[in-house]
PANU-659875 format. One line per 5 residues: number of its first residue (from 1); for each residue x, y, z of C-alpha. Coordinates in nm, 3 decimals, m for minus. Each point is the difference from the previous one (the first is absolute). Layout:
REM residues N
NUM	X:Y:Z; ...;
REM end
This chain:
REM residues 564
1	m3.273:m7.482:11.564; 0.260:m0.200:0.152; 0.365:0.113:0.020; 0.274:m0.260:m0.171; 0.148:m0.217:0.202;
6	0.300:0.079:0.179; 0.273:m0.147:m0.221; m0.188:0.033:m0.286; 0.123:0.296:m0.189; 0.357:m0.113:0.069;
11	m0.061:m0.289:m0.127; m0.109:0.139:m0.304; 0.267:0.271:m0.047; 0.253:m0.186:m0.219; m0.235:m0.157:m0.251;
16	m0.132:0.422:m0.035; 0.400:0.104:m0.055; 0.090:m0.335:m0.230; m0.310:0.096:m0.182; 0.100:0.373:m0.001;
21	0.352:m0.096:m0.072; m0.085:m0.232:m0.323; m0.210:0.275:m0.127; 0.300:0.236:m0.001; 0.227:m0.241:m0.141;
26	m0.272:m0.074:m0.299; 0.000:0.325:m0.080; 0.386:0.083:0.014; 0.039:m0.308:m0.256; m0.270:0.107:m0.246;
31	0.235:0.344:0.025; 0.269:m0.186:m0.025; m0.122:m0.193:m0.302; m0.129:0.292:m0.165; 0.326:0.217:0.049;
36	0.173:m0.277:m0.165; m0.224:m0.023:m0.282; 0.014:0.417:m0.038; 0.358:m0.062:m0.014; 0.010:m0.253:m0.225;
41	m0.218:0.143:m0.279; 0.194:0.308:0.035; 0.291:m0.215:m0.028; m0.145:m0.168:m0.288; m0.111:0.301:m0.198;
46	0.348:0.188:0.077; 0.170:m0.337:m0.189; m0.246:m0.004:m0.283; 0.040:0.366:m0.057; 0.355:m0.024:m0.066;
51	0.169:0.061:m0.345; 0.079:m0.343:m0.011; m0.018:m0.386:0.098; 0.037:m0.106:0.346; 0.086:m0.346:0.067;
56	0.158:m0.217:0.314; 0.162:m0.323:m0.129; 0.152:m0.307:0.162; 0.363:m0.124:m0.174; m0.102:m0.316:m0.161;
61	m0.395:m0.028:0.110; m0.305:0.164:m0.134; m0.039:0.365:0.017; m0.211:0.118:0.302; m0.120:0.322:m0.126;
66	m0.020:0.230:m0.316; m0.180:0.302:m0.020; m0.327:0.074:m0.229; 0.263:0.236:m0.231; 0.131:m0.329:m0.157;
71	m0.327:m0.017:m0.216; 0.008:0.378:m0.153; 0.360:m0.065:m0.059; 0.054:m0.350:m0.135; m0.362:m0.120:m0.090;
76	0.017:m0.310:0.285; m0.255:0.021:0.319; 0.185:0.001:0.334; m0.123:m0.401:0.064; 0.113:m0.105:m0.388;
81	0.359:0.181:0.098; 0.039:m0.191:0.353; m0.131:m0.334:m0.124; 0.331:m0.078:m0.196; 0.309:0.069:0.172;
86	0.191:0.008:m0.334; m0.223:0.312:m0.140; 0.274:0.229:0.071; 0.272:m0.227:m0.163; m0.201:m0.047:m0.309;
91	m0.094:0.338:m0.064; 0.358:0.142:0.015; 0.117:0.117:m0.303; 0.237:m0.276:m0.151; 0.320:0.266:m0.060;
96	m0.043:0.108:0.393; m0.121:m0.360:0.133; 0.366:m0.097:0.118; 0.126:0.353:0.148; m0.330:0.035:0.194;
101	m0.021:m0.309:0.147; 0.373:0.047:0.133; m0.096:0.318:0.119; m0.255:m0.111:0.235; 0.187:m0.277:0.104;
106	0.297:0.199:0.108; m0.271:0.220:0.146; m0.173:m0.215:0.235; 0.299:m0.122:0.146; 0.192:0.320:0.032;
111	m0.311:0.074:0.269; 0.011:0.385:m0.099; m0.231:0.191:m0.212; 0.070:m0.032:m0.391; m0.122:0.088:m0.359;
116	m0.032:m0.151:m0.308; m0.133:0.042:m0.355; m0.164:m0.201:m0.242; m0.244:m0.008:m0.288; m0.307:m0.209:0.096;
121	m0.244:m0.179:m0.320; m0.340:0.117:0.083; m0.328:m0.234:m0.065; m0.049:0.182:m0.365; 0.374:m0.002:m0.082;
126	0.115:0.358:0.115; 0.345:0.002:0.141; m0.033:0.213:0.331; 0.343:0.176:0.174; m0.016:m0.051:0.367;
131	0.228:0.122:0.277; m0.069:m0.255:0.275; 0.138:0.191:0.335; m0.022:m0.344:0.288; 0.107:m0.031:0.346;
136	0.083:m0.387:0.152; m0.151:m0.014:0.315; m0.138:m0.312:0.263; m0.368:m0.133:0.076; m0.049:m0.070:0.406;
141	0.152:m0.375:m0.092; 0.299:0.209:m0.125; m0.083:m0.152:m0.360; 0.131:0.229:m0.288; m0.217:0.248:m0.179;
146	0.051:0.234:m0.240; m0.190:0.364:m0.017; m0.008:0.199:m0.293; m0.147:0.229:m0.221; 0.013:m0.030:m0.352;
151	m0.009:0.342:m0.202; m0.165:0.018:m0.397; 0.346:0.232:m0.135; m0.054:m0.089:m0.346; m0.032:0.324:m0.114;
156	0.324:0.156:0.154; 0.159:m0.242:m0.172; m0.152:0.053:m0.371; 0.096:0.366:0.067; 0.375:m0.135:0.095;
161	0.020:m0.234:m0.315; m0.171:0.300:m0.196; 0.261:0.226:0.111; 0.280:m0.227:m0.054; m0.084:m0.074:m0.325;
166	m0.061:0.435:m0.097; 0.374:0.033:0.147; 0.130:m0.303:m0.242; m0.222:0.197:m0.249; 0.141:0.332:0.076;
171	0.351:m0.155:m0.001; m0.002:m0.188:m0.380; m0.197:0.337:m0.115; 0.294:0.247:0.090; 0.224:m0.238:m0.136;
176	m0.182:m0.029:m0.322; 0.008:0.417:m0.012; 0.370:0.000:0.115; 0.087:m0.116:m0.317; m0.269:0.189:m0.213;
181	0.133:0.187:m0.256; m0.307:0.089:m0.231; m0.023:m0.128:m0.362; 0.065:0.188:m0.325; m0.299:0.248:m0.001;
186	m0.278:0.050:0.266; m0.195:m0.272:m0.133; 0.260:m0.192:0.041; 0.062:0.115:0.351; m0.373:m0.007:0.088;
191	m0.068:m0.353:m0.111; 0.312:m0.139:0.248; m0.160:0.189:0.282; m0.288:m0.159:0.021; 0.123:m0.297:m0.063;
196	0.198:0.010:0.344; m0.290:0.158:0.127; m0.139:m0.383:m0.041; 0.206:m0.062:0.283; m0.195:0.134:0.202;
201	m0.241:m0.249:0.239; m0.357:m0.023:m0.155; 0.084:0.254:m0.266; m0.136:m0.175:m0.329; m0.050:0.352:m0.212;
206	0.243:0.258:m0.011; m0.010:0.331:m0.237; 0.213:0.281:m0.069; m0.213:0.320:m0.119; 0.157:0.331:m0.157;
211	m0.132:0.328:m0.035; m0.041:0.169:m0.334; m0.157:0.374:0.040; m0.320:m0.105:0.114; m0.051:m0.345:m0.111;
216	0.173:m0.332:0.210; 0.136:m0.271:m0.169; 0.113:m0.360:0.105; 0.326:m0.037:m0.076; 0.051:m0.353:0.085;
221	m0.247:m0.302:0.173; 0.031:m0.313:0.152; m0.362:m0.164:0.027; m0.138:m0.340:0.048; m0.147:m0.120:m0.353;
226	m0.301:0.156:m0.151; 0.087:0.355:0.103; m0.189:0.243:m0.242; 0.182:0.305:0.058; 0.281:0.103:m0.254;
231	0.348:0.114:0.075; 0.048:0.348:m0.224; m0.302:0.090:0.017; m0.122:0.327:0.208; m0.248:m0.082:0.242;
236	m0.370:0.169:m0.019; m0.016:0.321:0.108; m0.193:m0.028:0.378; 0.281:m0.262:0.064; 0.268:0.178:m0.071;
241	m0.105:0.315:0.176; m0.078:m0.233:0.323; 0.337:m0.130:m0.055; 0.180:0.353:m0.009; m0.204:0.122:0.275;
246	0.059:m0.225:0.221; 0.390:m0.069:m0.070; 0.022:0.373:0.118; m0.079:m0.094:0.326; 0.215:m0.272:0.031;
251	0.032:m0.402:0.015; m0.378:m0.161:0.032; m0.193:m0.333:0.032; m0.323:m0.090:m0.218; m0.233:m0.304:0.135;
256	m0.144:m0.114:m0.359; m0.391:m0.170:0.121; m0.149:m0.167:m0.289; m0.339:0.075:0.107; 0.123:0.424:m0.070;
261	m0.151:0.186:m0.246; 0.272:0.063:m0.248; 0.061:0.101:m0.361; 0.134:m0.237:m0.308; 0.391:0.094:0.101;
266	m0.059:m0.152:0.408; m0.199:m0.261:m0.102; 0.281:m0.148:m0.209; 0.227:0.012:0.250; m0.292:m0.143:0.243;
271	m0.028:m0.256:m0.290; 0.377:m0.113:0.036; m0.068:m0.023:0.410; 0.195:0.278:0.104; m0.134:0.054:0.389;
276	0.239:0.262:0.163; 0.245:0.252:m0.183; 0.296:0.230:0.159; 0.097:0.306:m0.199; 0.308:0.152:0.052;
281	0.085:0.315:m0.140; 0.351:0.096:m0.233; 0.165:0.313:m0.031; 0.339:0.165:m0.066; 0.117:0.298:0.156;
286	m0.404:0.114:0.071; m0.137:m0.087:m0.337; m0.191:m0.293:m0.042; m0.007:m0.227:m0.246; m0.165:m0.329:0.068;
291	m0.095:m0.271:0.240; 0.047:m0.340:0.118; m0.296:m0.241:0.103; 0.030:m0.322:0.147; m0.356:m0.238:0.004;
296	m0.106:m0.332:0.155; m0.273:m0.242:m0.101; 0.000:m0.167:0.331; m0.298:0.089:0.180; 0.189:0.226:0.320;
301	m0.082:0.313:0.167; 0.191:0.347:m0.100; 0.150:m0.016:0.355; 0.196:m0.304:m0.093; 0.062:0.086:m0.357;
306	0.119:0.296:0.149; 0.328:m0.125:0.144; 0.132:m0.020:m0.310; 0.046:0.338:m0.043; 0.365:0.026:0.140;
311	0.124:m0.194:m0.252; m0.189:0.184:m0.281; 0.179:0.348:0.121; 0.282:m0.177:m0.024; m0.087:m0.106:m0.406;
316	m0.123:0.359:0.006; 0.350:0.098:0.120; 0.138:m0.177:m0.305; m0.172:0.127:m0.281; 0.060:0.360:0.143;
321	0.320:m0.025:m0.061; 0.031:m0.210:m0.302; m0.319:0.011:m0.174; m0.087:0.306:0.059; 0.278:0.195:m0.178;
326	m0.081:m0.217:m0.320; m0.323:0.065:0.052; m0.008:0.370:m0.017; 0.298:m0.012:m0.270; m0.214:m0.184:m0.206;
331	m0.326:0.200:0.088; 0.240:0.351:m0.107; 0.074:m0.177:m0.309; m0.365:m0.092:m0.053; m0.130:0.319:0.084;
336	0.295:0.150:m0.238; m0.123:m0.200:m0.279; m0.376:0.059:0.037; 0.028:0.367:0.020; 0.195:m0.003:m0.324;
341	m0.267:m0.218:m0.146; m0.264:0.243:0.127; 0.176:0.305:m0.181; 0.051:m0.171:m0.313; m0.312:m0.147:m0.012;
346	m0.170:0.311:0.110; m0.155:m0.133:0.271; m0.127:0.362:0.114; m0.281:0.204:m0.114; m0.071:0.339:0.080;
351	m0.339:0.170:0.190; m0.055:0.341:0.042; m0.162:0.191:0.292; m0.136:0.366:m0.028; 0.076:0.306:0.189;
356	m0.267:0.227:0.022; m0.107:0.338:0.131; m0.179:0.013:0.313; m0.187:0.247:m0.022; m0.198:m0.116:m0.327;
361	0.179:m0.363:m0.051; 0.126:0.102:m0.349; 0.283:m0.255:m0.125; 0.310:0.175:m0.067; 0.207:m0.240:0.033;
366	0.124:m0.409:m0.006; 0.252:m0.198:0.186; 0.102:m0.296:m0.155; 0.070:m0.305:0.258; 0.118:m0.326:m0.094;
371	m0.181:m0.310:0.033; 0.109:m0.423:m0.048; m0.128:m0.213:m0.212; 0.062:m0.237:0.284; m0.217:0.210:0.271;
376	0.329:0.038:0.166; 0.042:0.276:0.215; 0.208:0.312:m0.158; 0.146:0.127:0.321; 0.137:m0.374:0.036;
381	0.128:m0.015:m0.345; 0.191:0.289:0.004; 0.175:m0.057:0.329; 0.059:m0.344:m0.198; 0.174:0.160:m0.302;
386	0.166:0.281:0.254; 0.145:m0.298:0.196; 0.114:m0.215:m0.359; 0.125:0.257:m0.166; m0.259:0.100:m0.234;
391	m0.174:0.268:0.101; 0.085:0.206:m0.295; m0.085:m0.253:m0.271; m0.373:m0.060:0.238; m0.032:0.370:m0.040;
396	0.103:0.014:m0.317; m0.286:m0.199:m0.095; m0.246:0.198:0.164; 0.027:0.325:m0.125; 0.034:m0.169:m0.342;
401	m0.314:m0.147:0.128; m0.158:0.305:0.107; 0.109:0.176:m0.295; m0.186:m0.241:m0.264; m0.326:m0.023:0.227;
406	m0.004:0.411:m0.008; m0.162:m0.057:m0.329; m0.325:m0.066:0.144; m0.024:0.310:0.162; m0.187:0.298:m0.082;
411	0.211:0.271:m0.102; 0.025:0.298:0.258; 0.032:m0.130:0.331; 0.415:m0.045:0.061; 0.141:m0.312:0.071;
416	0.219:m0.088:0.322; 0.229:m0.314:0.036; 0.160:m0.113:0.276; 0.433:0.004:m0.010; 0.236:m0.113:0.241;
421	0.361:0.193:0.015; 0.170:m0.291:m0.119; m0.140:0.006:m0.316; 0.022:0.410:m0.025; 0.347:m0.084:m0.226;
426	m0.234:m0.154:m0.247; m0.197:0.293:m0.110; 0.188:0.010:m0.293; m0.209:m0.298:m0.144; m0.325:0.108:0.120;
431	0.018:0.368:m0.183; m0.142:m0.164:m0.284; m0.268:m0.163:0.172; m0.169:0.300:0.179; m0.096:0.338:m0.097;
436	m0.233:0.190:m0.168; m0.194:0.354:0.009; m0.367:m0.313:m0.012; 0.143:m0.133:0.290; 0.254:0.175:0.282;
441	0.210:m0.237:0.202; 0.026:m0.052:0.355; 0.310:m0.201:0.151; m0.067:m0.101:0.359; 0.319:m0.083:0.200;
446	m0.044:m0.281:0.239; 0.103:m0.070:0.314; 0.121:m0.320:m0.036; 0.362:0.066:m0.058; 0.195:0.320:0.135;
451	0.215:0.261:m0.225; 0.372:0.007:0.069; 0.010:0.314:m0.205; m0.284:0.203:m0.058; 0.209:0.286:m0.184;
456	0.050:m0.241:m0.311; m0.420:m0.121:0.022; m0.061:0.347:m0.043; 0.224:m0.005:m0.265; m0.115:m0.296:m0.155;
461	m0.371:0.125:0.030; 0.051:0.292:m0.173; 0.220:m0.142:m0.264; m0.237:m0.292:m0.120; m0.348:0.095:0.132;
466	0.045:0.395:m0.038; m0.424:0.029:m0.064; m0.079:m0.250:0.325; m0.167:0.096:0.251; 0.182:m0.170:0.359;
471	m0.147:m0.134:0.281; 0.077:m0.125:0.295; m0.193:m0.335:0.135; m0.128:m0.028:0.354; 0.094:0.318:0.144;
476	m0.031:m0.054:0.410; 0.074:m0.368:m0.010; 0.349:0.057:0.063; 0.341:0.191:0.008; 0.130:m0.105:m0.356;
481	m0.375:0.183:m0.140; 0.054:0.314:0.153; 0.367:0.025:m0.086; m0.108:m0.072:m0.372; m0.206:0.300:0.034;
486	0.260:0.201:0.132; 0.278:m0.116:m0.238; m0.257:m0.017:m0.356; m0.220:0.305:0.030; m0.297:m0.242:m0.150;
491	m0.276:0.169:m0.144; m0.270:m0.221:0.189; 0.078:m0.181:0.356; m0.222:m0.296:0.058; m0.156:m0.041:0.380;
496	0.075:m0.343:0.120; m0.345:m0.179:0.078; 0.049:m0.032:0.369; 0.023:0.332:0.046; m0.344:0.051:m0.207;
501	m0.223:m0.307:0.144; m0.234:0.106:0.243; 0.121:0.376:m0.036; m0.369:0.111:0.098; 0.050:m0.122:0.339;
506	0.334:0.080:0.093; 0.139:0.317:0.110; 0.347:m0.098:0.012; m0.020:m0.089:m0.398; m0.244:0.301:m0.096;
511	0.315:0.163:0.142; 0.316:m0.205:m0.188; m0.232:0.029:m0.324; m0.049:0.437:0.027; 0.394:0.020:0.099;
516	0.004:m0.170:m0.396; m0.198:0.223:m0.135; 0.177:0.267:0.134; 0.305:m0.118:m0.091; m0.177:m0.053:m0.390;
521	m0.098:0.323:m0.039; 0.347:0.138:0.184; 0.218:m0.188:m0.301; m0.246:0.015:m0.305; m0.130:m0.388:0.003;
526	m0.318:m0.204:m0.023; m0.153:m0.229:0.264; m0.090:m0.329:m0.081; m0.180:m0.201:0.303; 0.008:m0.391:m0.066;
531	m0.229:m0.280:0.138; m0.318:0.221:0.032; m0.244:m0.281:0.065; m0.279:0.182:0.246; m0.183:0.332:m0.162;
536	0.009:0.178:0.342; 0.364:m0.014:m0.088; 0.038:0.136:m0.339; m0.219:0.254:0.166; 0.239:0.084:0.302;
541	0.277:0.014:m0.289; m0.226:0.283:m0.166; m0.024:0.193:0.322; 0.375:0.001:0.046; 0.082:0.130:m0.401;
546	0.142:m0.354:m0.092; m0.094:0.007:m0.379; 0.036:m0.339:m0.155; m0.021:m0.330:0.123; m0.042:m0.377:m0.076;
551	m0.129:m0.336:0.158; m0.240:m0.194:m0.003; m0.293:0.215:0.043; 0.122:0.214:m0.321; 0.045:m0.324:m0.237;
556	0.175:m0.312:0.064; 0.284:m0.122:m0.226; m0.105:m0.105:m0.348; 0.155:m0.174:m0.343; m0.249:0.317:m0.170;
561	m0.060:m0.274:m0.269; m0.305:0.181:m0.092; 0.166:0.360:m0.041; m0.015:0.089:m0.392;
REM end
């Protein structure tokens, strides 16, 4: 093989390094190029990622770039937006067309960054809040450009015109109540309520409820047309014990759906469009009495409904102190008048329940307990007539009660009704109601009302009921029973049912209940156990010399209607 010539690989030497150095160069471009591009479409994607629209503009000439965001925002592609340089002009909102356009011309030649706001007409008509944030700056042939970013702030500024217009609200409502002095009578004073309560934004039904015992009644309404539901008129039952449940636990929202299974009373309020309800309870001094509801048919979450509320304390705030004195004034008088309806109408009838032997459930006796003709309860009627006045003339009427119903009772067995110390100074009109060799009487005195003077009941006792038998009622339930037993020497002490339920099972009672019968066969008086409703009880009671009792297990209480 021949060698090269000499010469020959110097010769070739540079074309080997141009070669090499091209090569290097190629390659350092297509880095180059593809650095740039990396940067770019990070560039790129960092822009279109934004919360808003990024655009450069040239004063006077066509725009030279807008990002993709235009399209989600205001409906137009990026091309349709730069293709007429009087989009932006056009689309301004007519009342903010002027001021904006000012604004960006003292912008661009102040030089220095500046902001601006303006409503923008979107393709499909939606006007869109912007805050367009710019900076002037200069292209390499120092031309002038404008960079900017345009930010959607619509929705700050529905919440700033929503809370404007609540505090303009909030304003003409507490000068409304400033001045609100109630009307004649509650009605009166209930109607004007919720007609201010109409005041209120998106409030288009507005009701005023009362309690009455048990039952709720609309006092006043305000309701678009067609409303079925009557003012006066107590509510059915489930709703008003919803109602009073949850008004004890304070001020609450309802979302009405209409696709909710529901019973005739929603589903004519669904009917009239109601979609969201706030309930805010009333009360005076601790005792409720009512509550105040404010509804909207405009379709709107319970969350925004909700910031109402303020206001409605403040309407709450109100009828506290106006309506709600009439309110219970007028429920007092009601109450007044009904009971003295109930009396004279004898709206009471008598049943009787039997107190047996344990040890071989012989009857030897009957209480006589009152019962309504209205199913309303007798512990709440008496503490009615205690508080109005008329517990006497309520009592009066029982034992009269009692007395007539005795007729249906077989002879033997004694008969025990139930007196209160205020009515001891009455005995003198019950002697001729009461006793006879066929049937002894048993007066029970009740707990219910304490004795300032127990020298002058004993007095009285003895006096006007010198063949009674006396008894003292619920014996362990507190320390006005056991001083009645010390003070009255009763013939027969009755054990309070808590201290006899679940007696079989409870040292601690077995104990409390033998101290009795200690004490019983100490001072010369019977046992009688109440609320026996479990035989492993009555049979504890046995065990521990308790001889008579009465509950549930022994007989329930009865009219006796069959009794010849």
């Amino acid at each position: 093989m021949q060698s090269p010539r000499k010469g020959e690989g110097r010769a070739s030497s540079p074309r080997i390094v141009a070669s090499a150095l091209d090569a290097v160069t190629s390659m350092d471009a297509k880095r180059l190029v593809a650095a740039l591009r990396q940067s770019d479409e990070r560039y790129r994607m960092l822009v279109e990622r934004l919360p808003g629209i990024v655009y450069i503009d040239e004063p006077g000439a066509q725009g030279r770039y807008i990002s993709p965001q235009i399209e989600s925002m205001l409906g137009y592609s990026a091309d349709e937006w730069l293709a007429n340089p009087d989009r932006w002009v056009q689309a301004l909102h007519p009342e903010d067309r002027e001021r904006a356009i000012a604004e960006l011309t003292a912008g661009e030649q102040s030089g220095k960054r500046f902001t601006s706001e303006y409503r923008l007409r979107a393709r499909d008509g939606r006007v869109v809040w912007f805050r367009d944030e710019a900076t002037p700056t200069h292209d390499e042939d120092g031309r002038l450009l404008v960079h900017g970013v345009m930010f959607d702030v619509t929705r700050e500024r529905e919440i700033e015109a929503e809370l404007a217009a609540e505090v303009a609200e909030r304003v003409e409502v507490a000068t409304a109540l400033s001045g609100f002095h109630g009307g004649a009578d509650p009605v009166a004073t209930a109607r004007g309520l919720t007609r201010e309560m109409l005041r209120l934004r998106h409030v288009d039904i507005a009701v005023l409820y009362a309690f009455h015992g048990e039952s709720v009644v609309p006092l006043a309404m305000h309701t678009p047309p067609g409303a079925r539901i009557a003012v006066g008129r107590a509510l059915p039952t489930a709703r008003a014990a919803y109602l009073r449940a949850s008004a004890a636990r304070g001020p609450w929202i309802d979302e009405w759906r209409p696709d909710a299974e529901v019973d005739d009373y929603q589903r004519a309020w669904l009917e009239v469009g109601l979609r969201v309800g706030i309930y805010v309870p009333l009360s005076v001094a601790g005792v409720p009495y009512g509550l105040i509801a404010a509804g909207t048919t405009t379709e709107m979450s319970g969350r925004e409904m909700g910031r109402r509320l303020p206001a409605l304390l403040e309407f709450a705030t109100v009828a506290n102190a106006v309506l709600g004195p009439q309110l219970l004034r007028h429920s007092s008088e009601l109450q007044i008048n009904a009971l003295r309806d109930l009396i004279a109408s004898g709206g009471l009838r008598t049943v009787f329940q039997p107190v047996v032997r344990l040890n071989d459930r012989e009857v030897v006796g009957y209480e006589a307990l009152t019962r309504f003709t209205d199913g309303s309860s007798p512990v709440q009627r008496f503490a009615e007539a205690e508080g109005a006045g008329l517990a006497v003339d309520l009592e009066r009427a029982a034992v009269a009660s009692a007395m007539a119903a005795a007729a249906r009772l077989p002879v033997g067995p004694w008969l025990s009704i139930n007196l209160s110390p205020a009515v001891l100074p009455e005995l003198r009109q019950l002697t001729a109601l009461a006793v006879t060799p066929q049937r002894p009487l048993v007066v029970e005195i009740t707990e219910r009302m304490a004795i300032d003077d127990y020298g002058a009941a004993r007095r009285l006792l003895r006096r006007h009921l010198p063949y009674a038998r006396i008894a003292v009622d619920d014996a362990g339930a507190g320390f006005a029973s056991l001083r009645h037993i010390a003070e009255l020497r009763p013939q027969i002490v009755k054990l309070d049912m808590q201290l006899v339920r679940n007696v079989h099972r409870d040292p601690a009672r077995e104990a409390l209940v033998a101290g009795m019968v200690h004490f019983a066969n100490e001072s010369g008086c019977e046992l009688i156990a109440e609320g026996i409703e479990a035989e492993e009880e009555r049979q504890a009671l046995v065990r521990l010399g308790v001889s008579l009792g009465q509950g549930f297990l022994l007989g329930r209480p009865d009219a006796l209607t069959a009794v010849a």
